[in-house]
Each structure stands twice: as structure tokens, then as C-alpha cells.
GUVEX-576261 format. One line per field, with one value per residue: residue in three letters; residue number from 0; x, y, z of N, C-alpha, C, O in turn. Coordinates in nm, 3 decimals. Layout:
<recs>
rest = [ALA:...] .
nr = [NUM:...] .
nxx = [X:...] .
nyy = [Y:...] .
nzz = [Z:...] .
caxx = [X:...] .
cayy = [Y:...] .
cazz = [Z:...] .
cxx = [X:...] .
cyy = [Y:...] .
czz = [Z:...] .
oxx = [X:...] .
oyy = [Y:...] .
ozz = [Z:...] .
</recs>
This chain:
<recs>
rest = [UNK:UNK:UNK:UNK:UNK:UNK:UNK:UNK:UNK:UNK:UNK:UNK:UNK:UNK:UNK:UNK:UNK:UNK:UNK:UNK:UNK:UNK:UNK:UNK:UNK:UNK:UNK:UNK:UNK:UNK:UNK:UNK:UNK:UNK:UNK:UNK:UNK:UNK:UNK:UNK:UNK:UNK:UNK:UNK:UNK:UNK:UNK:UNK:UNK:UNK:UNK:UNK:UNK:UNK:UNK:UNK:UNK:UNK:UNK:UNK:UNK:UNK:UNK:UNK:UNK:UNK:UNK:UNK:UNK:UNK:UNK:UNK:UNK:UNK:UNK:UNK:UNK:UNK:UNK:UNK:UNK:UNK:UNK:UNK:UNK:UNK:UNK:UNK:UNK:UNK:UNK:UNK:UNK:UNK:UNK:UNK:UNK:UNK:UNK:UNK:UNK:UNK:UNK:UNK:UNK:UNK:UNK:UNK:UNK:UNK:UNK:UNK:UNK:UNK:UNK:UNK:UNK:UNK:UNK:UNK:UNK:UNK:UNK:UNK:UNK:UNK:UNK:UNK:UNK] .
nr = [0:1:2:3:4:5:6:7:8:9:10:11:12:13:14:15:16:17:18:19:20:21:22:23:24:25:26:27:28:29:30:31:32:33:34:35:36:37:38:39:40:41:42:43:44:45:46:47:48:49:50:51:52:53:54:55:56:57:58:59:60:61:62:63:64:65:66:67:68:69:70:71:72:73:74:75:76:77:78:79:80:81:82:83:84:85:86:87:88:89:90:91:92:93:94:95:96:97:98:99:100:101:102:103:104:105:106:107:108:109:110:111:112:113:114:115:116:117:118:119:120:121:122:123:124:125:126:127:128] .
nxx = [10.121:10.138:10.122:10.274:10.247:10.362:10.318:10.395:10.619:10.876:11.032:11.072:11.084:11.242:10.973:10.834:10.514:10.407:10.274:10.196:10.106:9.997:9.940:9.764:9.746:9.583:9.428:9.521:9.454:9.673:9.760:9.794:9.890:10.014:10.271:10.502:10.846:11.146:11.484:11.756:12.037:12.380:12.272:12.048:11.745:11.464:11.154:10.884:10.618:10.301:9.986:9.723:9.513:9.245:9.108:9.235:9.417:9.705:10.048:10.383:10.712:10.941:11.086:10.909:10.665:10.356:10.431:10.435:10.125:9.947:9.702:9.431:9.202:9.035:8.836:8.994:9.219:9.400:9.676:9.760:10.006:10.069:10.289:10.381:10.515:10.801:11.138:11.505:11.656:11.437:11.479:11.468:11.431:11.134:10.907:10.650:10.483:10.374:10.186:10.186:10.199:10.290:10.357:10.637:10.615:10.721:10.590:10.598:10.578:10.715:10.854:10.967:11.120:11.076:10.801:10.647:10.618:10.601:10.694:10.669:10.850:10.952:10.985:11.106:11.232:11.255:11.426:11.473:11.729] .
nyy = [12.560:12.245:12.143:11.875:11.704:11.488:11.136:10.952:10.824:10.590:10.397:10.040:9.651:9.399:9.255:9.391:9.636:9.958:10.224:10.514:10.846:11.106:11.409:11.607:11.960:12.018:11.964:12.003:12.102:11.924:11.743:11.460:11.194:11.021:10.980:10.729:10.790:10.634:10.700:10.580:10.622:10.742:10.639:10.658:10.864:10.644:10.514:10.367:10.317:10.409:10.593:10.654:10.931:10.923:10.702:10.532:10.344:10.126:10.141:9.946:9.907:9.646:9.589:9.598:9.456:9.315:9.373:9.623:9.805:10.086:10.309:10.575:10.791:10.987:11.207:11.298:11.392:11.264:11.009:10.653:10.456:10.156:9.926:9.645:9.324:9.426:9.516:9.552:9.689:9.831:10.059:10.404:10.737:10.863:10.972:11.188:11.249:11.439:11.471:11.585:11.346:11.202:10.819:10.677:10.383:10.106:9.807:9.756:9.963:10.235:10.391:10.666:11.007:11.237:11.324:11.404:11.679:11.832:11.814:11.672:11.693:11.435:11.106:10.950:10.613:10.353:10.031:9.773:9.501] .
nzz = [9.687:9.812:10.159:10.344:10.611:10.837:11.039:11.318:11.331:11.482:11.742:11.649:11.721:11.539:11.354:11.411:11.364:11.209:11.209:10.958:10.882:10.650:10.624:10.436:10.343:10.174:9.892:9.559:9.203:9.144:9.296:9.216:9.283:9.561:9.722:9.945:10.049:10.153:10.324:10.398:10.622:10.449:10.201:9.909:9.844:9.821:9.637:9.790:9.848:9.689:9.575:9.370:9.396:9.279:9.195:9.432:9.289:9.378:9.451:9.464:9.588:9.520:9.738:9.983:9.890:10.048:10.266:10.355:10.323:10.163:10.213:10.184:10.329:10.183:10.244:10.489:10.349:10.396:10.412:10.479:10.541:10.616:10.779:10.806:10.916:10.952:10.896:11.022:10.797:10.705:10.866:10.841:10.719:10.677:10.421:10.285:10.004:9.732:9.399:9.031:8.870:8.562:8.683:8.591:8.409:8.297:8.229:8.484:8.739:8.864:9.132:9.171:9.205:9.051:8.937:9.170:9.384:9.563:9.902:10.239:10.615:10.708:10.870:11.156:11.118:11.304:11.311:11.566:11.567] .
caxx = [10.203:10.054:10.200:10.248:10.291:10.389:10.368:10.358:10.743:10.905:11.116:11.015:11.133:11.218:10.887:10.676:10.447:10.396:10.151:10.255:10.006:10.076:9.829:9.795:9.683:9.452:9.466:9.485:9.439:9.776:9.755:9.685:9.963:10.062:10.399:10.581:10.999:11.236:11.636:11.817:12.197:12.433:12.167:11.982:11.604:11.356:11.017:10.837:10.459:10.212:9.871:9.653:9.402:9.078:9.062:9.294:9.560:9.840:10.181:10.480:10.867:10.944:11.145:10.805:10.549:10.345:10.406:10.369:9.998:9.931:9.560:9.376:9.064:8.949:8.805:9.101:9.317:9.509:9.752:9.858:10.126:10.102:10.362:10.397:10.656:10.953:11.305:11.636:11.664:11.353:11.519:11.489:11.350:11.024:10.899:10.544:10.481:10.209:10.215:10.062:10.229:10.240:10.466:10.710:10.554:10.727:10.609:10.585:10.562:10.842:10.838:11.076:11.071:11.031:10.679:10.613:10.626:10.545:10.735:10.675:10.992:10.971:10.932:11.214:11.140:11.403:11.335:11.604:11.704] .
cayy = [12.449:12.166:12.161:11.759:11.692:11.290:11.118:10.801:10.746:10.556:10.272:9.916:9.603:9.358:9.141:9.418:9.663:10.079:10.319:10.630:10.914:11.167:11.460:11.720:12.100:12.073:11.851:12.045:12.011:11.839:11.637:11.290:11.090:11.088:10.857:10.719:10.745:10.671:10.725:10.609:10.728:10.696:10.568:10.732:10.814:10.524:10.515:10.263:10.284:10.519:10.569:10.747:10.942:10.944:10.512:10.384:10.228:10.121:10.101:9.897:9.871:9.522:9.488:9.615:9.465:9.230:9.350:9.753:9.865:10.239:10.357:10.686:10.887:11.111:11.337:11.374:11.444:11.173:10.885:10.587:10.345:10.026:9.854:9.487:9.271:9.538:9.473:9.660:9.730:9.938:10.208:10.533:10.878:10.867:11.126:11.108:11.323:11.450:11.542:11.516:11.196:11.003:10.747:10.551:10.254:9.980:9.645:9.746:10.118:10.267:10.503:10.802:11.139:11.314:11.304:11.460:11.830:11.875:11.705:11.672:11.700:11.335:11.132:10.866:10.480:10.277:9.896:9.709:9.349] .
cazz = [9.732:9.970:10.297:10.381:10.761:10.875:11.177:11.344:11.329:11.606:11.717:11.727:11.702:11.406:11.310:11.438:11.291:11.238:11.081:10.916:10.835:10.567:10.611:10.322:10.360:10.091:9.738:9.425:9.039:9.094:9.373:9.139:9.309:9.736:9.738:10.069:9.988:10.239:10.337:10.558:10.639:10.342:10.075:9.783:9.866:9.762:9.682:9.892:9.790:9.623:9.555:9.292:9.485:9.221:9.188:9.509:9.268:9.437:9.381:9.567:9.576:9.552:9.890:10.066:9.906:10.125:10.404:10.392:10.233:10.131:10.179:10.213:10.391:10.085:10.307:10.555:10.311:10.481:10.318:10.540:10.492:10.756:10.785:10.910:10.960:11.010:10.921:11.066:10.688:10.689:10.910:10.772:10.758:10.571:10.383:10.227:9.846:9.646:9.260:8.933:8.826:8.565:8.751:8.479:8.410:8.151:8.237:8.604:8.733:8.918:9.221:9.139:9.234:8.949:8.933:9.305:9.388:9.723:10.031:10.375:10.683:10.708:11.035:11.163:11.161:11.336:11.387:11.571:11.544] .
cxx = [10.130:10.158:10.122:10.302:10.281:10.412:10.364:10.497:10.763:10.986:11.022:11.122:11.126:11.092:10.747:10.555:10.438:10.342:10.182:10.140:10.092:9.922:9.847:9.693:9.547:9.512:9.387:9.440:9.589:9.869:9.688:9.753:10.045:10.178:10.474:10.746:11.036:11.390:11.663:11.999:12.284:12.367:12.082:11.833:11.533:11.227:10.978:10.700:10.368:10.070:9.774:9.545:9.243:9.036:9.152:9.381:9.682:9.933:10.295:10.637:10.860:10.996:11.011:10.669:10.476:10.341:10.394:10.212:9.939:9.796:9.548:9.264:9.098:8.969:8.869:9.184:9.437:9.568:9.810:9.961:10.160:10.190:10.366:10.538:10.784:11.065:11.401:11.640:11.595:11.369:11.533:11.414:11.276:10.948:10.774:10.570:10.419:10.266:10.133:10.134:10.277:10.368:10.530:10.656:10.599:10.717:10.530:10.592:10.650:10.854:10.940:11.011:11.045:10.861:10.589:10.665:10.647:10.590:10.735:10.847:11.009:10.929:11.070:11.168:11.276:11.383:11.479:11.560:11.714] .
cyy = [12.374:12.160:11.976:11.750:11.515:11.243:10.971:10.731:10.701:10.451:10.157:9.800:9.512:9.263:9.262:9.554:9.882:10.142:10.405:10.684:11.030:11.255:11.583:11.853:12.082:12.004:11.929:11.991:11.956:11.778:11.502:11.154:11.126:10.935:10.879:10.669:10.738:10.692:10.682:10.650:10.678:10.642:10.695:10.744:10.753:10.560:10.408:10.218:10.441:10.523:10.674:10.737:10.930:10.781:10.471:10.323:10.234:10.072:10.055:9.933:9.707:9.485:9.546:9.568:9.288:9.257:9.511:9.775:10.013:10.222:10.512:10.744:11.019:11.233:11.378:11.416:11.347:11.041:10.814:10.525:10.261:9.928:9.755:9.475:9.373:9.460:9.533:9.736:9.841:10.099:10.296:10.636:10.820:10.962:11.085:11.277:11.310:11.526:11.536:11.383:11.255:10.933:10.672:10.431:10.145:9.853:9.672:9.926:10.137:10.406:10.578:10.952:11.275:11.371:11.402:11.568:11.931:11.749:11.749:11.647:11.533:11.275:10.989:10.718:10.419:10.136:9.850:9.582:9.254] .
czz = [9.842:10.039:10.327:10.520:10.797:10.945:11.150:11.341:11.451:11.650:11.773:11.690:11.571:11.401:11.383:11.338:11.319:11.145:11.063:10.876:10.797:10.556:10.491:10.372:10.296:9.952:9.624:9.290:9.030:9.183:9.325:9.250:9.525:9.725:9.868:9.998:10.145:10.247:10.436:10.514:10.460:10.231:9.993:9.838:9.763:9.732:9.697:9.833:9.731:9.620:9.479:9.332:9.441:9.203:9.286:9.411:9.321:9.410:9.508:9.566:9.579:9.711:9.996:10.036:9.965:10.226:10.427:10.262:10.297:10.121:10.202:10.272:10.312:10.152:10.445:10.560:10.384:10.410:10.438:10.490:10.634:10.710:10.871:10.898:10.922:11.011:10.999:10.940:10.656:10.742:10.835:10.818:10.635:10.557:10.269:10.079:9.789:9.476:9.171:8.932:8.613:8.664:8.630:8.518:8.269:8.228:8.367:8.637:8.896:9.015:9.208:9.220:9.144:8.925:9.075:9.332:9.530:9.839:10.205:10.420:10.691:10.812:11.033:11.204:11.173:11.360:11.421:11.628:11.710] .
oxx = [10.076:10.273:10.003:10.415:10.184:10.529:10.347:10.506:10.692:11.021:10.943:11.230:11.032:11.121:10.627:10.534:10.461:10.355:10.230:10.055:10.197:9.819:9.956:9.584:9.437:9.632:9.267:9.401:9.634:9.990:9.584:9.693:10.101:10.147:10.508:10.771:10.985:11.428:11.621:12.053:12.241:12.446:12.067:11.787:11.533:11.178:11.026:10.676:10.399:10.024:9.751:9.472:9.146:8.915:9.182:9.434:9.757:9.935:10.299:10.645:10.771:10.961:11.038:10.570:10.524:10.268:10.335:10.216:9.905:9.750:9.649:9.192:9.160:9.053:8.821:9.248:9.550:9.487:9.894:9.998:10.240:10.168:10.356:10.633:10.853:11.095:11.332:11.629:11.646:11.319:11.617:11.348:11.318:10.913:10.781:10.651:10.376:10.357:10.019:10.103:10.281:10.461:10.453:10.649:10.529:10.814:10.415:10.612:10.642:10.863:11.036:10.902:11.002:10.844:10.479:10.785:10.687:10.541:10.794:10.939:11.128:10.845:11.116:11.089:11.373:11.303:11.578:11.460:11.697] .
oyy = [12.424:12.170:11.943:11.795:11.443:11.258:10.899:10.608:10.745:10.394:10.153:9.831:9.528:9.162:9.240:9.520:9.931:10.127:10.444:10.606:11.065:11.208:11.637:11.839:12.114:11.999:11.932:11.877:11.940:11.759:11.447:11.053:11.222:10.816:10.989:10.570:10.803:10.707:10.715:10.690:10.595:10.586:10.810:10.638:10.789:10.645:10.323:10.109:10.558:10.428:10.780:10.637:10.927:10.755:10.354:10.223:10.332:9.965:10.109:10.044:9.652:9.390:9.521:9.601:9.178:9.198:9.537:9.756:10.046:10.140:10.574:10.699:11.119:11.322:11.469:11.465:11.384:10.971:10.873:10.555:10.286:9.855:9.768:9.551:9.338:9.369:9.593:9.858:9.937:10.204:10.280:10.639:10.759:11.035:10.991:11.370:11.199:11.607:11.494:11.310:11.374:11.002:10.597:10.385:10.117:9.799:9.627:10.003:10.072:10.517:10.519:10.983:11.385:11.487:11.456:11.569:12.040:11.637:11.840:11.610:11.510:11.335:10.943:10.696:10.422:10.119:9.868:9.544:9.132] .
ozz = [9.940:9.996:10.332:10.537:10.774:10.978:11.052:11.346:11.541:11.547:11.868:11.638:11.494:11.465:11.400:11.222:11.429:11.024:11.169:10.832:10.850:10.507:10.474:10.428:10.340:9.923:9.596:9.265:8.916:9.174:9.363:9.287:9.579:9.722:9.910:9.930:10.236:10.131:10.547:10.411:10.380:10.154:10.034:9.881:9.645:9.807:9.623:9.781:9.751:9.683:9.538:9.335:9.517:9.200:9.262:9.460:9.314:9.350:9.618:9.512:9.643:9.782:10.113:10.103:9.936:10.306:10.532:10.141:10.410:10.041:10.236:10.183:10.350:10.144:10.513:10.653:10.414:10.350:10.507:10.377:10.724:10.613:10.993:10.882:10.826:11.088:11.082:10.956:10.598:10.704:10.746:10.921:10.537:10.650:10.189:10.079:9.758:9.454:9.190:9.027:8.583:8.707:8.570:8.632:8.172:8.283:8.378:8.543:9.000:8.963:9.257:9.269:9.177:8.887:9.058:9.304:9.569:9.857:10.264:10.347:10.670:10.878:10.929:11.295:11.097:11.452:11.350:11.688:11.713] .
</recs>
């Protein structure tokens, strides 16, 4: 089992910006896919962005894309997710996730959790307006 650990939560305000790091123990034969979901209170968890670790393809949510972008350091076993312009909306706990994949993909490809195996405690992102 990988052990995902996630920092970088914190409060800011709306229009501003915050980096999340999503470190992994160690990336198996089924570590293909590291996805950022979040929650906040009363809501269903989301997935936000993704990224398949052997080519960098990346994947969005529509209400984030533009302004959060998912990268990686290979060899630190490390997944960001920078976020710009910050809503109130964006508040949540965020919780990064590694798996094989595939991700559903008709037309457009769809962050679920099905696909992801392994979850980090999360970290708390609060932006207020």
C-alpha cells in the first residue's frame, strides 16, 4: 500500500493563490494515476485534477481548470497542484490519490474514485471572501 502524505493547506484569501504537495512512500506497478479530490462540509468528494505519471497527461474538473495546474518531480515521488485565483467555493479538505487507473473517458475523461486505491489524510484549504 503507498502511504500518501499532503501539505501546503492553509487559509487565504479570495483571488489568491496555494500549492499543495502530495508526497508518495514509494510508486508501484500500480501507481499509473496520482489524482487531487476535494470535500468540503455537506458535499460529495470531487475530483479536481490528475495526472498520469509515465507521459505528464493531465486531467481537469471543469470548475478548476485554468486556474489550478497538477505537475510532478518523478524522482520525489511528489505531485503538486497550484492553485491560482482561489474562490470561497474552493474550500475544502483535499485529499491527493494514487492508482492504476484507467480514468472514464467518453468524449472527455472524468475524475472518479474508482480508479484510485491509496489515499492520503487530506490537508484543509479555506479561502475567504
Amino acid at each position: 500500500q503507498v502511504q500518501l502524505v499532503e501539505s501546503g493547506g492553509g487559509s487565504v484569501q479570495a483571488g489568491g493563490s496555494l500549492r499543495l504537495a502530495c508526497v508518495a512512500s514509494e510508486y508501484t506497478y500500480r501507481t499509473k494515476y496520482i489524482g487531487w479530490f476535494r470535500q468540503a462540509p455537506g458535499k460529495k468528494r470531487e475530483g479536481v485534477a490528475a495526472i498520469y505519471i509515465s507521459d505528464d497527461t493531465t486531467y481537469y474538473a471543469d470548475s478548476v481548470k485554468g486556474r489550478f495546474t497538477i505537475s510532478q518531480d518523478y524522482f520525489k515521488n511528489t505531485v503538486y497542484l497550484q492553485m491560482n485565483s482561489l474562490k470561497p467555493e474552493d474550500s475544502a479538505i483535499y485529499y491527493c490519490a494514487a492508482g492504476i487507473g484507467p480514468l472514464y473517458c467518453a468524449g472527455i475523461c472524468y475524475i472518479t474514485e474508482s480508479p484510485f486505491d491509496d489515499w492520503g489524510q487530506g490537508t484543509q484549504v479555506t479561502v475567504s471572501s
